[in-house]
N, C-alpha and C positions, 0 to 999 in steps of 0.2 A: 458742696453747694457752690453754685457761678459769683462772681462775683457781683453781681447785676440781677442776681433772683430776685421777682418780686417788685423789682424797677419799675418806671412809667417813663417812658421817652415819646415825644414828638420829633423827627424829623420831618421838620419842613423841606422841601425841594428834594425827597427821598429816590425821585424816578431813576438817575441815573448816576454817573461819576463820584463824586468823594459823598453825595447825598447817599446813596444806593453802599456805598463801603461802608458810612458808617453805622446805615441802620444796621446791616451784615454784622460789624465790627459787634455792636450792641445785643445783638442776638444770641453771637456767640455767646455772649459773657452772661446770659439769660434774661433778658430785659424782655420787656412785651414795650415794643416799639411801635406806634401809629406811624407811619409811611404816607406823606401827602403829596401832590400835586396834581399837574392838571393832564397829564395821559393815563387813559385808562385804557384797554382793551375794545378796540374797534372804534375808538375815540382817542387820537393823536395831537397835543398841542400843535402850535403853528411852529413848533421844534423839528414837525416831520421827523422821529426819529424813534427805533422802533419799541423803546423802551418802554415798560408800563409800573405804575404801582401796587399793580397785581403782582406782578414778575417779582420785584422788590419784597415785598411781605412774604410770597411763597419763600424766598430765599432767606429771608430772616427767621422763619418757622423751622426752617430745616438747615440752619446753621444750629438752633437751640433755643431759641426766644419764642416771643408769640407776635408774629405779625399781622396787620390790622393794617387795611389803605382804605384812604378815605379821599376820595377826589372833593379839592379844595384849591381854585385862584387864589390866593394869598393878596390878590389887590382887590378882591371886593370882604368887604370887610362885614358883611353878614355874614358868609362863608367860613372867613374865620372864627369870628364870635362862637357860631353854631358847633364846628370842632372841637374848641374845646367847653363846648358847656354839654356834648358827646360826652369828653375825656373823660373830663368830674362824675357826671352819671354812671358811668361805666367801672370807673376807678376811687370812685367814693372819694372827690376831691381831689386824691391824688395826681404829683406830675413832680417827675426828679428831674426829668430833663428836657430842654428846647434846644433843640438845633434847630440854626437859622441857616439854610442853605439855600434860599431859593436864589436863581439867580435869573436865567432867559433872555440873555444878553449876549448870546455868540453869534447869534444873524446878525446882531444892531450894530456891532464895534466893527470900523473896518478900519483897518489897522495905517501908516502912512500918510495919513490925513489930518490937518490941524483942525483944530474945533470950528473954525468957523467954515471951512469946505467939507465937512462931515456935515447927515442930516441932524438939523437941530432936533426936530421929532423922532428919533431914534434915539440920539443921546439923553432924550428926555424920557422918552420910555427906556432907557435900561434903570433909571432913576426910579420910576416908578416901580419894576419888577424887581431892581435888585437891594434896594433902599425904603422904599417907602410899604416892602412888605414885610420885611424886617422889622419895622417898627410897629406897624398893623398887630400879627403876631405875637412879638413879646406883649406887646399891649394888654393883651389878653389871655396871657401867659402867665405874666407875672403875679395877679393878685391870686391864683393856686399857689402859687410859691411863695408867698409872704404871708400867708393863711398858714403855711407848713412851718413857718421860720426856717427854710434849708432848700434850695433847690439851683441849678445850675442851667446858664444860658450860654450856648457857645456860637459866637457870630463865624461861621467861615468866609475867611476873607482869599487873598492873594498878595503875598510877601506880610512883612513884619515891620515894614515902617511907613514913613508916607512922605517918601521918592514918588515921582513922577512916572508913570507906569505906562507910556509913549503912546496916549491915548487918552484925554482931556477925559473924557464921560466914563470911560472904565476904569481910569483911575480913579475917579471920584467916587463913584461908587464901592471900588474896594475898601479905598481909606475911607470914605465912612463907615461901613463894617466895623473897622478897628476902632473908631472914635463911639461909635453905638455904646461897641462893651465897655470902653471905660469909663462914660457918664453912665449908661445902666447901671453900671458897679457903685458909682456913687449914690446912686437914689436908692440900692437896694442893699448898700450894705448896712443899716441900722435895722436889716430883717435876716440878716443872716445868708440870705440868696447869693451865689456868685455869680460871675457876669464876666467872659473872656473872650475874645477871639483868638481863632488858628486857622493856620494856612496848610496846606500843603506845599511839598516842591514840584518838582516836574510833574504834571499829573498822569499817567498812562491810563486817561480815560478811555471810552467809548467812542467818543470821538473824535479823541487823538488818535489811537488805533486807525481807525479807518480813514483821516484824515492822511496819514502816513501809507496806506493801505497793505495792514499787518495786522496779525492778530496776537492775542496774549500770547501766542505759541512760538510765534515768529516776530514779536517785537523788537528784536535786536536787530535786524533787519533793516529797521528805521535809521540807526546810529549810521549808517552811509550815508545818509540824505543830512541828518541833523546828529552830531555828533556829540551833542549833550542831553539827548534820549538817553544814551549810556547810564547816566543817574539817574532817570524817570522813576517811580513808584507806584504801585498799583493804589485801587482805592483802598483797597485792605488796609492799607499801612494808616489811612487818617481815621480810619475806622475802630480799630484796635487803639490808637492816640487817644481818641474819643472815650471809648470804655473806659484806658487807664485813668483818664483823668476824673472821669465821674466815679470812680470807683474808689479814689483817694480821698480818705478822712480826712486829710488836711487842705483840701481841695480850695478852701475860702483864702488860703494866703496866698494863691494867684489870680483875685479879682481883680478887675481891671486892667488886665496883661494882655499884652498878645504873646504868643506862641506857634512852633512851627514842627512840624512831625519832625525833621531830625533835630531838632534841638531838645523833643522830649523823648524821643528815643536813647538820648544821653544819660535821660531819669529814669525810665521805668526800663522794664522788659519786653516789650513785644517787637514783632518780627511784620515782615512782610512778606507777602503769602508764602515765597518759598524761601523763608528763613533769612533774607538779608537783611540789612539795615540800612539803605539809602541817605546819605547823607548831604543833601544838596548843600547844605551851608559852607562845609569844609571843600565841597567842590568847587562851588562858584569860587569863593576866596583862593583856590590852588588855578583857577583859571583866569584870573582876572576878570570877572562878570562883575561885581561889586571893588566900587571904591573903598 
């Protein structure tokens, strides 16, 4: 039996990168994962990008789970409501796990620019997409899980502390992430619920790939142009983080944490897709990137 037979998972923002790995990741390990956002099939966010939560669910299906998309903006909040009072009907109450992944902030952040020659109206919507659906979400997330007495929220963020991330509104955004999971953690731990954030490292998304203009096959490709690709990690690797984590019984004595795929790959067992173990933390520290 999977370790995740029987599961209930929502993956918010599931269309593509570490969202799209970790429904994957969940599947594998047998979970019936809901896959949301807002590209569907002949219907593309303002992402332009060709990813859908069709593609995503068929892929969770045929890793081993049961996949389920449901097109869902995460900032209108009937949308959300309606998802999961779907879930409950569907799942007779049930819901083990939220990931909160939305994000739709890579047109808005433009990099080299101080907050105040940045547009204020894009820094304020990635606030809106990356923060304020996050909380939308759990919103109505949580009182399935405190009905359960047990269920886990996992905010994905970007890095493990709250350093300035060379971009006022993206940073913000991240670091709230991390500050979400640890006051959720407090409201929800006299219900038993856990409440964490986790990062990934280098992400060898979708489109980073293309950004690089390389494919899974020929990613290394990239390390001529940017020589710390070298450590990059596929979404697979936050995906399988993911599983392990919801999968551990003792899962409640890292609420309020944050966490980062090679720092739990130090814990558990799993691998990225072709069996390595990427470990940006001991990277960055051997190349001098962190103080």
């Amino acid at each position: 039996m999977k370790a995740l037979q029987g599961k209930v998972a929502v993956v918010a923002g599931g269309t593509r990168g570490a969202g799209r790995g970790i429904a994957i990741g969940l599947g594998e390990a047998g979970a019936t994962v809901y896959v949301t956002g807002r590209s569907v099939r002949g219907q593309p966010s303002d992402m332009a990008r060709p990813e859908t939560i069709e593609e995503t669910a068929e892929l969770v299906t045929a890793s081993g789970g049961v996949g389920i998309a449901v097109q869902v903006d995460h900032t209108r909040e009937a949308e959300v409501k309606a998802l999961f009072e779907r879930v409950s009907a569907e799942q007779n109450g049930r819901l083990d796990l939220l990931v909160n992944d939305i994000w739709g902030g890579d047109g808005l952040t433009v990099w080299g620019k101080t907050f105040w020659e940045h547009s204020l109206a894009d820094g304020l919507l990635i606030q809106q997409r990356a923060v304020h659906t996050h909380m939308i979400t759990s919103y109505y997330a949580a009182p399935l899980m405190v009905a359960q007495k047990k269920g886990l929220i996992v905010e994905i963020t970007d890095g493990v502390d709250y350093r300035y991330r060379e971009n006022l509104y993206y940073s913000l955004a991240k670091i709230s992430a991390i500050h979400l999971a640890e006051a959720m953690a407090a409201d929800l731990r006299p219900h038993g619920v856990t409440a964490l954030a986790l990062t990934p490292g280098f992400l060898r998304s979708e489109g980073m790939l293309d950004h690089f203009g390389v494919t899974e096959e020929t990613w290394q490709e990239a390390v001529q142009t940017e020589p710390h690709f070298i450590m990059s990690e596929t979404p697979a690797y936050i995906g399988r983080a993911v599983a392990a984590l919801a999968a551990d019984p003792a899962i409640f004595a890292k609420t309020g944490q944050v966490f980062s795929t090679w720092g739990l790959s130090d814990e558990y067992p799993f691998t990225d897709r072709d069996g390595s173990r990427p470990h940006w933390g001991n990277y960055a520290r051997e190349q001098g990137l962190y103080r």
